[in-house]
C-alpha positions in Angstrom: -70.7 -138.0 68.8 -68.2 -139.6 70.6 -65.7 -137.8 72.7 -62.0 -138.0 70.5 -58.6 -137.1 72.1 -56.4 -135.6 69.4 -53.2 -138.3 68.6 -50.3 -136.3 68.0 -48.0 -138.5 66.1 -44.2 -138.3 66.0 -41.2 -138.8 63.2 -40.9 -142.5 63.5 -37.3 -142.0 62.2 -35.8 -142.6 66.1 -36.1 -140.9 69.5 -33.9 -137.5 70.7 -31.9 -138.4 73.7 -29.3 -138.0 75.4 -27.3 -141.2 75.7 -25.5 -143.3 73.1 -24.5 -147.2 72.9 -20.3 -147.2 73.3 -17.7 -150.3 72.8 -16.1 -151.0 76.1 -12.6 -151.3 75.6 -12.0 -153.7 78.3 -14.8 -156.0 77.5 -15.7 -155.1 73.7 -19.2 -155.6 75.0 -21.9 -152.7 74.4 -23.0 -150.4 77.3 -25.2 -147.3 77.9 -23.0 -143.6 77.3 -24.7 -140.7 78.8 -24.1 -137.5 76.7 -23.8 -133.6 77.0 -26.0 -133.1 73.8 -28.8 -134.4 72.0 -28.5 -137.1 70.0 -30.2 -136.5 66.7 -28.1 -138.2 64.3 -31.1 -140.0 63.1 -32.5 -136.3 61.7 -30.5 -135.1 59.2 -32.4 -131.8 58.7 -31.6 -131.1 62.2 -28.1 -131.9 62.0 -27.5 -129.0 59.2 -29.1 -126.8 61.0 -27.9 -127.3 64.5 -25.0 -128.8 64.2 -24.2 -132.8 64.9 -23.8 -131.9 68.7 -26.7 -129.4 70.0 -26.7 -128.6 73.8 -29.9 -126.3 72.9 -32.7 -126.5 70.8 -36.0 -124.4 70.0 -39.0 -126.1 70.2 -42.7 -125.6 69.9 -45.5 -127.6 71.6 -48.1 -129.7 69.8 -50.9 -128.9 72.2 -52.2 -126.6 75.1 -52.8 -129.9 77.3 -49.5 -131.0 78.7 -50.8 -134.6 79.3 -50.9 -135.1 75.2 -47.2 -134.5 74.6 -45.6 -135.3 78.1 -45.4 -138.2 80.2 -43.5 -139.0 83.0 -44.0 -142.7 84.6 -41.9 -145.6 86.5 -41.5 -148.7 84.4 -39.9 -151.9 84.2 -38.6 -153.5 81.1 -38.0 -157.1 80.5 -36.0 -159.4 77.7 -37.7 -158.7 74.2 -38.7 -155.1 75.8 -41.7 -157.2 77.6 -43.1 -154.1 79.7 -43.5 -156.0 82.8 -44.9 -153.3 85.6 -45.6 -149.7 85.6 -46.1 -147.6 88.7 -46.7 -143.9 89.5 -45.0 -143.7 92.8 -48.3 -144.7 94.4 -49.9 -148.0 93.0 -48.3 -150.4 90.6 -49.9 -152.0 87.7 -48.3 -155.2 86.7 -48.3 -155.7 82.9 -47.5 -159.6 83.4 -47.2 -162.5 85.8 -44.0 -161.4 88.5 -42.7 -162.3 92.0 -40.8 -159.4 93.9 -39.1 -159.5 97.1 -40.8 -163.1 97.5 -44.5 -161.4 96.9 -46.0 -163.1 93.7 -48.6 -160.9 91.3 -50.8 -161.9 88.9 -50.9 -159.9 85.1 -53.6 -157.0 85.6 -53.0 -156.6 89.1 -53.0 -153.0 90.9 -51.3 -153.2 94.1 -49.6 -150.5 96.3 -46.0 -149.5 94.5 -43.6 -152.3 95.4 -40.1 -150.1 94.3 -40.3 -148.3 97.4 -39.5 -151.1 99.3 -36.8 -152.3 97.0 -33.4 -150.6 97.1 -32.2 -148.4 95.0 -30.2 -150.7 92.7 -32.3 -153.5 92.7 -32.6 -155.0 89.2 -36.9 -155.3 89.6 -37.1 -151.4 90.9 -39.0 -149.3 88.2 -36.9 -146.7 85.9 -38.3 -143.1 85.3 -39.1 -143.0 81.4 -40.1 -139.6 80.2 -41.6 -138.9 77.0 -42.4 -135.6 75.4 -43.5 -134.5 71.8 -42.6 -131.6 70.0 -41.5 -129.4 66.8 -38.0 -128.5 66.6 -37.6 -125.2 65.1 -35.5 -124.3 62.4 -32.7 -121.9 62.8 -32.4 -119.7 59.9 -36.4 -119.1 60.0 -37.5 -120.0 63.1 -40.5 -121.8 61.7 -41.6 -125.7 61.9 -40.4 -127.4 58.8 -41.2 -130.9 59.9 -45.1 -131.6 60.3 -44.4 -134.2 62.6 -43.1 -134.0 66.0 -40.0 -135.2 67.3 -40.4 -137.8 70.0 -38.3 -137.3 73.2 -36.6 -139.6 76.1 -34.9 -139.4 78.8 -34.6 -141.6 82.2 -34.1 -138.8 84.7 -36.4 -138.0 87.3 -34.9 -134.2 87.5 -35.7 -133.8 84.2 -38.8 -134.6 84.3 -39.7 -132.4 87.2 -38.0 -129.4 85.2 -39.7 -130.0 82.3 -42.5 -130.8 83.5 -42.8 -128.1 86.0 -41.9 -125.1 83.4 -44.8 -126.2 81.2 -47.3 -126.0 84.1 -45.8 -122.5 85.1 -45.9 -120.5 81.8 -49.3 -122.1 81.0 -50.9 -120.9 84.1 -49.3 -117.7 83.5 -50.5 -117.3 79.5 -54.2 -118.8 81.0 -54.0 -122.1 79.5 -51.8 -121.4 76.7 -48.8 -123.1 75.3 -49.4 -123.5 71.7 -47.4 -121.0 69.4 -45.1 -120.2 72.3 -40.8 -121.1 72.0 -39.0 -122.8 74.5 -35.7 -123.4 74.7 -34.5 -127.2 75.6 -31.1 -127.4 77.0 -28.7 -130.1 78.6 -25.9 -129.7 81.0 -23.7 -132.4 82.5 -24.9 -132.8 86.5 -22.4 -134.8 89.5 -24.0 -137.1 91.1 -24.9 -136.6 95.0 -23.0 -140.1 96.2 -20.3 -139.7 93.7 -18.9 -136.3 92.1 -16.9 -138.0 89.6 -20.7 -140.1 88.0 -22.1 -137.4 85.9 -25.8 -137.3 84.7 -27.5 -135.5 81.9 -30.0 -133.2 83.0 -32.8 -130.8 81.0 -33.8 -128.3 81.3 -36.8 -126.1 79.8 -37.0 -122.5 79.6 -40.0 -119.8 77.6 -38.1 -117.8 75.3 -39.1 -114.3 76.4 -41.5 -112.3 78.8 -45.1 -112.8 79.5 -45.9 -109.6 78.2 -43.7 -110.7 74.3 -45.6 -113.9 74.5 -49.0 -112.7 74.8 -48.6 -110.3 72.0 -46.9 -113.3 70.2 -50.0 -115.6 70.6 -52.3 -112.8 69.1 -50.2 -112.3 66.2 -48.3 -115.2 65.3 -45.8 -113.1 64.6 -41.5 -113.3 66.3 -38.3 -111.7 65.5 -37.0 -115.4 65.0 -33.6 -114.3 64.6 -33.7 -112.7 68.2 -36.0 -115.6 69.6 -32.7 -118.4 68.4 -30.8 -115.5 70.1 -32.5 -116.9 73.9 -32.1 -120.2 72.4 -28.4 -120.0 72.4 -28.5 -118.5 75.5 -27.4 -114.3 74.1 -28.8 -111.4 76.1 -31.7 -110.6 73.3 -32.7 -107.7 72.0 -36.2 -106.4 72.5 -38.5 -108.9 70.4 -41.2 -106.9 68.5 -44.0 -109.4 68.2 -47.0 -106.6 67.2 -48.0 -106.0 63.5 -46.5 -103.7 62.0 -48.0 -100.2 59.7 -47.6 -102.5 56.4 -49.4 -105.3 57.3 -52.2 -103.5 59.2 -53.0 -101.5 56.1 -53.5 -105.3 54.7 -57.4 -106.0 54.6 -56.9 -109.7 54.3 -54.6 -110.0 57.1 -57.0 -108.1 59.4 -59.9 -110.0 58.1 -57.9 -113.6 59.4 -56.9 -112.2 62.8 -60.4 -110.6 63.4 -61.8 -114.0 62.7 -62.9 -115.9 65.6 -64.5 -119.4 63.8 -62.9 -121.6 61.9 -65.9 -121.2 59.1 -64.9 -117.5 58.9 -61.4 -118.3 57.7 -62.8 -121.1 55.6 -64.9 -118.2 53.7 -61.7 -115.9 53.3 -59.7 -118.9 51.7 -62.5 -119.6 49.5 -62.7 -115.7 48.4 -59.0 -116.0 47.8 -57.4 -116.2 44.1 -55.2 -119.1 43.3 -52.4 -116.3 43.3 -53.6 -114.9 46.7 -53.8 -118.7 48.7 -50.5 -119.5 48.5 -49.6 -115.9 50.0 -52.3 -116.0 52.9 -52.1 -120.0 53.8 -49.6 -119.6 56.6 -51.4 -117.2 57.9 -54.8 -118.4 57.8 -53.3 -122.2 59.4 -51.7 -120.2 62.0 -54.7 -118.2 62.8 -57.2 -121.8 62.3 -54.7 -123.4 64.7 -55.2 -120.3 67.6 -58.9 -120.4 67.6 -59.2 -124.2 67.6 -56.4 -125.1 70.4 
């Protein structure tokens, strides 16, 4: 059998930002707005639950590789968004035919990166593009309502790097680990270094709770959501209880699901099930499928 990477696909609805189109009015004409918050007028089941305006949301991760949700390069855009090069800060692979700084390049090309030699604000220097998948969770329940994950953007390099590097630290820390596990995503208006007055949006990413809550979390499956939202919103949280409690211990299915260690052994339990007894134990046995498989 063929090696398959699993495709995580996203709501194809629009793209969670942090920047909106605004009318000049001087000019009338249509320019770039960065923004405080994230833009997610195009979700309207997030807008009633966190408001038209969030500065924080909750999310959960797709995957325990980072490189199948998050990506972080240096492109170029043309007219017709023609992707004309993309670069990594080291090489440069040029998507079409291009001449820079009098240097022509040929379409399929890999040559060292060319935008280091450029200046900053040349028009032909590569932009960051970031792009990350993810559920947003919902507020009153603190579950993932929407199957598909939210696709995210943003242009800044800082961002990346935060994001980027508080995914690599708690996995390392939960061995390998990120599935299940709540983060909070949060923006925060940033001056510029060459001009105070220029502000720039900037994420940042941060686990919602201790190493010791999340490893009991990724057993169980189970959160205090309402505590969890609590870090989200950035409140001093209670402590979150996150082991199983006397009731559902003395519950032989449930310890049958989370003694299971194949995905054919929870297959048998849901087939032993009565129509009744499915719909109770199908979170529970997804949640538990998606633990041993990830």
């Amino acid at each position: 059998m063929i090696v398959l990477r699993p495709k995580i696909n996203v709501d194809k609805r629009g793209k969670i930002t942090t920047g909106i189109k605004a009318i000049s009015e001087k000019t009338q004409k249509e320019y770039p707005k960065a923004t405080d918050y994230f833009v997610i007028d195009d979700f309207p089941e997030l807008v009633k639950c966190y408001g038209d305006k969030p500065k924080k949301l909750v999310l959960f991760f797709p995957d325990n590789e980072i490189e199948s949700f998050f990506s972080a390069d240096m492109v170029l855009y043309g007219g017709n968004q023609t992707l004309i090069r993309k670069c990594d800060g080291s090489e440069c692979l040029h998507r079409i035919d291009e001449e820079v700084a009098g240097q022509k390049y040929v379409a399929g090309e890999i040559t060292e990166c060319v935008c280091n030699n450029l200046p900053e604000d040349d028009k032909k220097r590569c932009k960051v593009a970031t792009y990350l998948k993810a559920y947003v969770a919902d507020t009153k329940t603190g579950k993932i309502e929407n199957p598909l994950c939210y696709l995210f953007y943003t242009g800044s390099r800082n961002s990346a790097e935060n994001l980027y590097s508080e995914l690599k630290k708690i996995r390392n820390l939960l061995g390998g680990n990120l599935v299940g596990i709540p983060f909070g995503l949060s923006v925060e208006m940033v001056s510029g270094k060459t001009d105070a007055k220029q502000k720039f949006p900037i994420w940042s990413l941060q686990v919602l709770g201790t190493t010791s809550q999340l490893r009991q979390a990724m057993e169980s499956y189970l959160f205090d959501y309402k505590e969890i939202l609590k870090l989200g919103e950035g409140e001093q949280p209670k402590q979150i209880e996150t082991t199983l409690d006397d009731d559902l211990l003395k519950d032989p299915i449930i310890k049958r699901i989370l003694q299971a260690t194949t995905e054919k052994e929870l297959n048998n339990i849901f087939t032993e099930l009565s129509d009744k007894d499915k719909g109770k134990y199908l979170d529970r046995l997804e949640q538990r499928k998606l633990q041993i498989t990830t």
